[in-house]
BAGUKE-251155 format. One record per residue (C-alpha): x, y, z; residue in three letters; residue number from 1. Coordinates in nm, 2 decimals, decimal comma, always signed. Example, Ala and Ser with C-alpha at 12.3 -4.5 7.8 and 13.67 -1.06 7.14 Angstrom:
BEGIN
> u; v; w; aa; i
> +1,23; -0,45; +0,78; ALA; 1
> +1,37; -0,11; +0,71; SER; 2
// end
This chain:
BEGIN
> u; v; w; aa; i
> -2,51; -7,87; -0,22; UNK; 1
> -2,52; -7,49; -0,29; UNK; 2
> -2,24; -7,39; -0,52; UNK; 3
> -2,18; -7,12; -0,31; UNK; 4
> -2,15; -7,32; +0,03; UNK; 5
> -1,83; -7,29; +0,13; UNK; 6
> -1,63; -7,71; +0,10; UNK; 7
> -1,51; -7,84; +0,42; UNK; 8
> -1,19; -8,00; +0,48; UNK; 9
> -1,04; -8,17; +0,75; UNK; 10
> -0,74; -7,91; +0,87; UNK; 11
> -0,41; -8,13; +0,92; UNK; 12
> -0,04; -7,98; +0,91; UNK; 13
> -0,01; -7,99; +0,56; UNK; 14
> -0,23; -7,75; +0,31; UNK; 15
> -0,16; -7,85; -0,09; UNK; 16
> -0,24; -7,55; -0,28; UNK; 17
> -0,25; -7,76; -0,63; UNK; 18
> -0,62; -7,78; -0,67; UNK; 19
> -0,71; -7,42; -0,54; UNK; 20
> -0,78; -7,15; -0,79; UNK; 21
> -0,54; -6,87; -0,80; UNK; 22
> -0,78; -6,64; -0,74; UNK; 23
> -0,90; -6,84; -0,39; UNK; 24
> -0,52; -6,84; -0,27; UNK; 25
> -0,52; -6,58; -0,03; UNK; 26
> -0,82; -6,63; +0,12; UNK; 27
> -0,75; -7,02; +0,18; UNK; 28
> -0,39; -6,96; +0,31; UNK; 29
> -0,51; -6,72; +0,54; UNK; 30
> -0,79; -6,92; +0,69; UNK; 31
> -0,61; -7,23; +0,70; UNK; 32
> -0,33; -7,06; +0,89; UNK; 33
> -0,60; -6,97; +1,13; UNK; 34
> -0,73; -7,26; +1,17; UNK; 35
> -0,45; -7,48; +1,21; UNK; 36
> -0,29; -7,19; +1,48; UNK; 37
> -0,63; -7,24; +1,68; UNK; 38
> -0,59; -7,59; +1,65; UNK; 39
> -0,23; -7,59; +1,78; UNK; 40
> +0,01; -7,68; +1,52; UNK; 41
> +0,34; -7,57; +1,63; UNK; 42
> +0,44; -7,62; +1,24; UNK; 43
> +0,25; -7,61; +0,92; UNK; 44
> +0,37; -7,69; +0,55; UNK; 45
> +0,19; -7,51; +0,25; UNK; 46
> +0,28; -7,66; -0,07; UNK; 47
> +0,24; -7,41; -0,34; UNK; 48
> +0,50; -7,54; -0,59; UNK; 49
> +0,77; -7,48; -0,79; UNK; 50
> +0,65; -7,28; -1,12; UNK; 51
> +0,77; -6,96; -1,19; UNK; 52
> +0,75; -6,88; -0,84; UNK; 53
> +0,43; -6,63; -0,85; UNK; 54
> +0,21; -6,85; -0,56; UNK; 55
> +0,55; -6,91; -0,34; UNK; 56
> +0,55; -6,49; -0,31; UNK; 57
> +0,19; -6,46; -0,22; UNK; 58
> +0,16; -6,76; +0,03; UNK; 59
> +0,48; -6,56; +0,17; UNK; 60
> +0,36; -6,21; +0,14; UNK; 61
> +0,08; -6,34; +0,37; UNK; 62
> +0,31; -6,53; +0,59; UNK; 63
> +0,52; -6,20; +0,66; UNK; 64
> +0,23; -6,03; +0,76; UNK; 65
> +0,04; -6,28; +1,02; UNK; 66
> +0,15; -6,22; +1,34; UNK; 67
> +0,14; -6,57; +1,52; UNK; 68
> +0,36; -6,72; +1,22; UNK; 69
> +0,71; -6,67; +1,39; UNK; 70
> +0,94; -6,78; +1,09; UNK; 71
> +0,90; -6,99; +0,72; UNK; 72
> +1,14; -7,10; +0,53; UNK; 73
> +1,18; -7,35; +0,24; UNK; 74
> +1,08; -7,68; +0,31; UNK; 75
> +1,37; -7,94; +0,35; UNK; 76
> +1,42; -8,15; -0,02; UNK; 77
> +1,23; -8,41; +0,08; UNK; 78
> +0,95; -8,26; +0,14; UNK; 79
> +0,92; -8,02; -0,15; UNK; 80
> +1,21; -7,80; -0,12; UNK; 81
> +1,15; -7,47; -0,22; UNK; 82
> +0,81; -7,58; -0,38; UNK; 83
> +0,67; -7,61; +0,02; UNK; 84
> +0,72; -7,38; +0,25; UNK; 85
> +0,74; -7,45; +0,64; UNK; 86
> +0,57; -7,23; +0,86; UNK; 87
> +0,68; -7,14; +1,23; UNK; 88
> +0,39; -7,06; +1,47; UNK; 89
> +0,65; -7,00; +1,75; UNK; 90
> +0,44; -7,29; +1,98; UNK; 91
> +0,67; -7,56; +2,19; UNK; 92
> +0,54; -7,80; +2,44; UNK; 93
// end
């Protein structure tokens, strides 16, 4: 496998943010969020964690500014309160 070959993983409604480089944030938030809009989520949970609170305001900052996410909010306590947030796309059925 080419180190540069970009890992595959199976897109479900939760994305754990714990093993991804800070650097590589951005760009896996915003593809997953993709992703998981095309394959019709109605609602995502990113867990960034709790810290000092530096990855919970860019997974937001990103949030604010894609236009299918409808809302996100702090996840309920049990599952991760404000070290998860839950993302909106706006999709009912």
């Amino acid at each position: 496998m080419d180190e540069d070959e970009p890992i595959r993983l199976e897109v479900t409604d939760v994305l754990d943010l714990h093993s991804v480089l800070p650097r590589d944030v951005a760009g896996v938030v915003e593809a997953y969020l993709e992703e998981a809009q095309a394959l019709g989520f109605a609602y995502v949970r990113i867990i960034h964690g709790r810290g000092l609170g530096v990855q919970r305001e860019a997974v937001r900052k990103i949030l604010a500014r894609t236009q299918f996410v409808t809302q996100f909010a702090d996840a309920p306590a049990e599952a991760g309160g404000w070290g998860a947030t839950v993302v909106d796309f706006g999709i009912r059925r």
